[in-house]
C-alpha positions in Angstrom: 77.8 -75.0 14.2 81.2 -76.1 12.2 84.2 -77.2 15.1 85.3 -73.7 15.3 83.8 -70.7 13.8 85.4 -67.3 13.9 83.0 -64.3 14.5 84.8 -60.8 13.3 83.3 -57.6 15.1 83.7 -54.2 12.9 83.4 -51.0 14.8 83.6 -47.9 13.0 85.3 -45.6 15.0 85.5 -41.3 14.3 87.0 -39.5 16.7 85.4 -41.0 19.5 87.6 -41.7 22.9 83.9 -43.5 24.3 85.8 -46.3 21.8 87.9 -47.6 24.8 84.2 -48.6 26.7 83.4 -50.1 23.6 86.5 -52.1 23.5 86.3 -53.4 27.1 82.7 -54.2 26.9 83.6 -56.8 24.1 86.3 -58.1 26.4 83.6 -59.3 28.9 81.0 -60.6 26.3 80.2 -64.3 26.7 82.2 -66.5 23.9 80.1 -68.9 21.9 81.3 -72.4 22.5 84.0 -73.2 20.2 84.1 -69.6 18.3 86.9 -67.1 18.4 86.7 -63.7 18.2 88.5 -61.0 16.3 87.8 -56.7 16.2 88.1 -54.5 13.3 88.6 -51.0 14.2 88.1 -49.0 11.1 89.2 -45.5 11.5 87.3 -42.9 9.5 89.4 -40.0 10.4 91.6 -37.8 7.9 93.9 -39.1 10.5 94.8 -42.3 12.5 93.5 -40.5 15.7 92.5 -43.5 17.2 95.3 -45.7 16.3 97.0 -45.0 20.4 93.7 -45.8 22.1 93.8 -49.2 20.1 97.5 -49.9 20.7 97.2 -48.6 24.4 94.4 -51.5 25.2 95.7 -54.2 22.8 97.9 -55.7 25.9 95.1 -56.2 28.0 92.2 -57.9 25.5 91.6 -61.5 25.1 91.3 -60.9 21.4 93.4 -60.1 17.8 92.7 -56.3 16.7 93.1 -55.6 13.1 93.4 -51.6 13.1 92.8 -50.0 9.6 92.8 -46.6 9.0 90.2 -45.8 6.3 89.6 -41.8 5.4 88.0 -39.7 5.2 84.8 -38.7 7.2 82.6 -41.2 4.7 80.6 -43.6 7.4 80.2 -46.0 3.5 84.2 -46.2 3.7 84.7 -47.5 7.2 82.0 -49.9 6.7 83.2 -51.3 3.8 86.7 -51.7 5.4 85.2 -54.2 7.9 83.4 -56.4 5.4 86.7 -56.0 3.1 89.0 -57.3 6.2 86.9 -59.9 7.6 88.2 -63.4 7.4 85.1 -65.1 9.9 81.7 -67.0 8.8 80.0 -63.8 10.4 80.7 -59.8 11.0 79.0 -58.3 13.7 78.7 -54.4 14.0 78.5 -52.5 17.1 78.9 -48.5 17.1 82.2 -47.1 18.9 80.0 -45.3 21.4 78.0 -48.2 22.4 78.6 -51.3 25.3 77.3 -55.0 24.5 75.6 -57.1 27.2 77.3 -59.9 28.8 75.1 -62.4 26.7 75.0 -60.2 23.4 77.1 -62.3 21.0 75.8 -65.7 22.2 72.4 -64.5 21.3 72.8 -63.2 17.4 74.8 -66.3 17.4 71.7 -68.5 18.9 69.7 -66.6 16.6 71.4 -67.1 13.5 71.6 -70.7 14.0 68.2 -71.3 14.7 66.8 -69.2 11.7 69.4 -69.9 9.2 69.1 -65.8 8.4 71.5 -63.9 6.5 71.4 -61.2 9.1 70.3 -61.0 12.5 69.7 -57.6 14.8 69.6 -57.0 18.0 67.8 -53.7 20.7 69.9 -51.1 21.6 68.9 -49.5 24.4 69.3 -45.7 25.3 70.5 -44.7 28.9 69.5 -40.7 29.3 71.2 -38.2 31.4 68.8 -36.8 34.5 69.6 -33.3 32.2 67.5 -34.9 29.1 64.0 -34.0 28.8 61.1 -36.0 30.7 59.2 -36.2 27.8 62.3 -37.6 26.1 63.4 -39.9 28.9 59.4 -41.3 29.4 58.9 -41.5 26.0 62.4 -43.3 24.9 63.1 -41.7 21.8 66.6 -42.8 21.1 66.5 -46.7 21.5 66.4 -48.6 18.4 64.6 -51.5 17.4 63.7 -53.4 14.1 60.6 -52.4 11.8 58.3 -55.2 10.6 56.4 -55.2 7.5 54.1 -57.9 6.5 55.8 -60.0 9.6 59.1 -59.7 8.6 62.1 -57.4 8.3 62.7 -55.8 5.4 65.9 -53.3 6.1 68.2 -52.9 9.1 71.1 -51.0 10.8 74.7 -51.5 12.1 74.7 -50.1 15.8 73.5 -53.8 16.5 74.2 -56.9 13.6 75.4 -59.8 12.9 76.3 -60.8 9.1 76.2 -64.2 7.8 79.2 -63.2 5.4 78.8 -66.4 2.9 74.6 -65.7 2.2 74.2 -65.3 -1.1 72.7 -62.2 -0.7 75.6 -60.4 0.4 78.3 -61.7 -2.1 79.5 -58.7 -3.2 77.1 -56.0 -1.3 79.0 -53.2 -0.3 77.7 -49.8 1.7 76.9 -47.0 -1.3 79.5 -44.4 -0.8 77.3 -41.7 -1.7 75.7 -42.2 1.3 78.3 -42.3 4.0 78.1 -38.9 4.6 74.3 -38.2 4.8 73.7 -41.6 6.8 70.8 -44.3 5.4 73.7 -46.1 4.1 73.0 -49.4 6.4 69.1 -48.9 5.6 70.6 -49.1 1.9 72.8 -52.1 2.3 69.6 -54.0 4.4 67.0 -53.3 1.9 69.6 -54.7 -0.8 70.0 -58.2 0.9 66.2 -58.1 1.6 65.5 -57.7 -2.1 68.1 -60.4 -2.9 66.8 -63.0 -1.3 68.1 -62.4 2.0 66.2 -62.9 5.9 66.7 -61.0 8.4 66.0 -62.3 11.9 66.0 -60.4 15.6 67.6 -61.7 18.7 65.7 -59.7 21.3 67.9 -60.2 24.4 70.6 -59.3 22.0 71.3 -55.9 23.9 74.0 -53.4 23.7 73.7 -50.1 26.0 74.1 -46.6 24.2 74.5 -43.4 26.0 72.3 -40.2 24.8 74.6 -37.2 25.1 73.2 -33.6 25.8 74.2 -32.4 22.3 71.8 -35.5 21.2 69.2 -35.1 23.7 66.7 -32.0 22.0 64.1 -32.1 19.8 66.1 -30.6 17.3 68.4 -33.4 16.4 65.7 -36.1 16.7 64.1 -33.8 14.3 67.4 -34.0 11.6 67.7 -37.6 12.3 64.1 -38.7 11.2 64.0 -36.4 8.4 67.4 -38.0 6.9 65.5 -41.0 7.9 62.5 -39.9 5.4 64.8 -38.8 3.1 66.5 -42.0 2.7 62.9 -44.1 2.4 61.8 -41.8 0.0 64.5 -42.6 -1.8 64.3 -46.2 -1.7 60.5 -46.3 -2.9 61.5 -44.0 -5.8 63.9 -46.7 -6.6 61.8 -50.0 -6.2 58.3 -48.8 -7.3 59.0 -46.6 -10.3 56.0 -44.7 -12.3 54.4 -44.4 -8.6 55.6 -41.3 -7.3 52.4 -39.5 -7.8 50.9 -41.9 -5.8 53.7 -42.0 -3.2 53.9 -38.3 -2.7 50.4 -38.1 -1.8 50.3 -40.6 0.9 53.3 -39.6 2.3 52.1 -36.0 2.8 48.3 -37.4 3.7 50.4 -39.2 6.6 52.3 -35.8 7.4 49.1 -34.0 7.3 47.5 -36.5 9.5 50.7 -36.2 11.9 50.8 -32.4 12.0 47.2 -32.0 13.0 47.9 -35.2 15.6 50.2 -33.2 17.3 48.0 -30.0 17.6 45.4 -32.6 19.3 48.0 -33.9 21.3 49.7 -30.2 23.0 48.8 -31.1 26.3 50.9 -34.2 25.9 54.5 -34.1 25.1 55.1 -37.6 24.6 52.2 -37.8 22.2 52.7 -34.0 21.1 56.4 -34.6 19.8 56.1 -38.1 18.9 53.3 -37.3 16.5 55.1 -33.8 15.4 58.5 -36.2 14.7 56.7 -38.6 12.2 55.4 -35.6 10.3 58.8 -34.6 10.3 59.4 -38.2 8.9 57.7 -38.2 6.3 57.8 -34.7 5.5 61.6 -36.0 4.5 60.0 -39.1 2.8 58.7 -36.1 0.1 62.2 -34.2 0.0 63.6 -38.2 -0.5 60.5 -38.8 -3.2 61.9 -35.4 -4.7 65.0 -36.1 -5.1 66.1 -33.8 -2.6 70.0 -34.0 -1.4 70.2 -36.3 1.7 71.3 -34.4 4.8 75.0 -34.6 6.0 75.4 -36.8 9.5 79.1 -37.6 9.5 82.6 -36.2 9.3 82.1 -32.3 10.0 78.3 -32.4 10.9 78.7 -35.7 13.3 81.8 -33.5 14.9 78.9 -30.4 15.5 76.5 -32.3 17.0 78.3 -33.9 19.3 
C-alpha cells in the first residue's frame, strides 16, 4: 500500500430516508492504516430529495461528502456518477439501505492487496422481520453472495464492492444505461471487466447488514427478482456465444423443466418446494433474456411500488 491511499465510497441513494443508517454505519467502520475516506451520495431522484438528510449529518461525520444530484429514476446514471466523481485508487459501493460491519472496509482492502484483483466483493447478509415467512427466514432467500464458475468469479454486484479504479479493465467501463431501469446493470458492468481481463476476488468477512422489508418479504418479489435475473443472463449468453441460441434455449428450459417438476417432489417442503420453484422461475427468464424479451423494470416507479 502507497503512503496514503484514498478509498471513495458511492452510494446510490432514491428516495430512501434508511440512507441516514447507511451514513452512520460508515462513520464507525474501521479506517485502513494510512487511507482516507471520502462518500459519494448520488441522488437518482427527479429531485434533490435527499440533499437535507446529507447536509443534516454532514456536521457530525468524520468524512468529506461529495453530494451530486443525478436524475432521473435510471439506477445506470447514479452509478456512473460515482465512478465519474471519484478521485481515490479504489470506489467501494454499498446500497443506501444497507449498514457495513465494523471491519468491512479493512477487509476488501486486505483483500485487494493480497490478490492484486480488480474487484473484490464482500456477503451481505439479510436480517428478516418475525412477520417474514419461516420458510423464507430458514431458508435465507435474500442474502447475497458471489457465484463461482470454473473456481472463479465471473460477474458481480454493487450492494457490496470495492473497485480497483486504475485496472485496466475498467478504463473507461461505465454501467449501460439501458439497463438502469430494469436492473442487471452491475451483472453487466462485472461480466465486462471479467471478459477484459479483469479478477475478481471475495473478502468473506467483508459484511454489510441489509434489512428485508415486508413489501420484499413474499414469494412474489423473489419471484420478479430472479426472473430479471434470468432475463439479464440470457442476455449476456446471447451476447458472448453467438449462433448458440438453439442450444442455449434448450438447456435453459431442460433446467426449468427439471426445476418445475423438483418442486412438485418437493411440496411437503417449502424451503426445497420454493427454492426449486424460484430457479425455474430463473431460468424461465433466462429464455425470455435468450428471446430477446424486454428486461423487467426494478427502479424509479416500480422500486417506489414495491417498497
Amino acid at each position: 500500500m502507497s503512503a496514503t491511499v484514498q478509498i471513495d465510497i458511492g452510494i446510490c441513494t432514491f428516495r430512501r430516508p434508511e440512507l441516514a443508517a447507511t451514513l452512520r454505519s460508515l462513520a464507525a467502520v474501521a479506517v485502513p492504516p494510512s487511507a482516507t475516506l471520502r462518500v459519494i451520495v448520488a441522488d437518482n431522484d427527479t429531485t434533490s430529495s435527499a440533499k437535507a438528510l446529507v447536509e443534516s449529518l454532514r456536521p457530525d461525520l468524520p468524512f468529506e461528502i461529495t453530494y451530486v444530484h443525478c436524475p432521473a429514476s435510471n439506477i445506470s446514471i447514479a452509478r456512473n456518477a460515482c465512478l465519474d466523481n471519484a478521485t481515490g485508487e479504489f470506489l467501494a459501493f454499498i446500497d443506501d439501505d444497507e449498514t457495513a460491519s465494523s471491519g468491512w472496509l479493512v477487509r476488501l482492502l486486505e483483500e485487494a492487496q493480497a490478490t492484486g484483483a480488480d474487484a473484490v466483493l464482500g456477503p451481505v447478509r439479510a436480517h428478516y422481520a418475525p412477520s417474514a415467512p419461516a420458510w423464507m427466514r430458514h431458508g435465507d432467500f435474500h442474502s447475497t453472495f458471489p457465484v463461482w464458475v470454473k473456481s472463479e468469479i465471473r460477474t458481480g454486484y454493487t450492494c457490496n464492492a470495492l473497485l480497483r479504479l486504475k485496472a485496466p479493465s475498467l478504463q473507461g467501463r461505465r454501467f449501460k444505461l439501458a439497463l438502469g431501469r430494469s436492473g442487471g446493470e452491475d451483472t453487466d458492468f462485472f461480466a465486462g471487466l471479467h471478459k477484459a481481463g479483469g479478477t475478481i476476488a471475495f473478502a468473506e468477512d467483508a459484511w454489510v447488514h441489509e434489512p428485508v422489508p415486508e413489501s420484499r418479504a413474499s414469494f412474489a418479489w423473489l419471484g420478479r427478482r430472479r426472473f430479471r435475473s434470468g432475463q439479464t443472463h440470457g442476455r449476456l449468453l446471447t451476447e458472448k456465444a453467438r449462433g448458440a441460441g438453439l442450444l442455449n434455449l434448450s438447456l435453459a428450459a431442460s433446467k426449468a423443466a427439471f426445476c418445475a417438476l423438483a418442486t412438485i417432489v418437493f411440496l411437503p417442503s417449502a424451503v426445497r418446494r420454493n427454492r426449486y420453484a424460484l430457479r425455474a422461475i430463473l431460468h424461465a427468464g433466462v429464455i425470455s433474456g435468450l428471446l430477446g424479451h424486454k428486461e423487467l423494470e426494478q427502479y424509479g416507479a416500480a422500486e417506489v411500488s414495491s417498497r
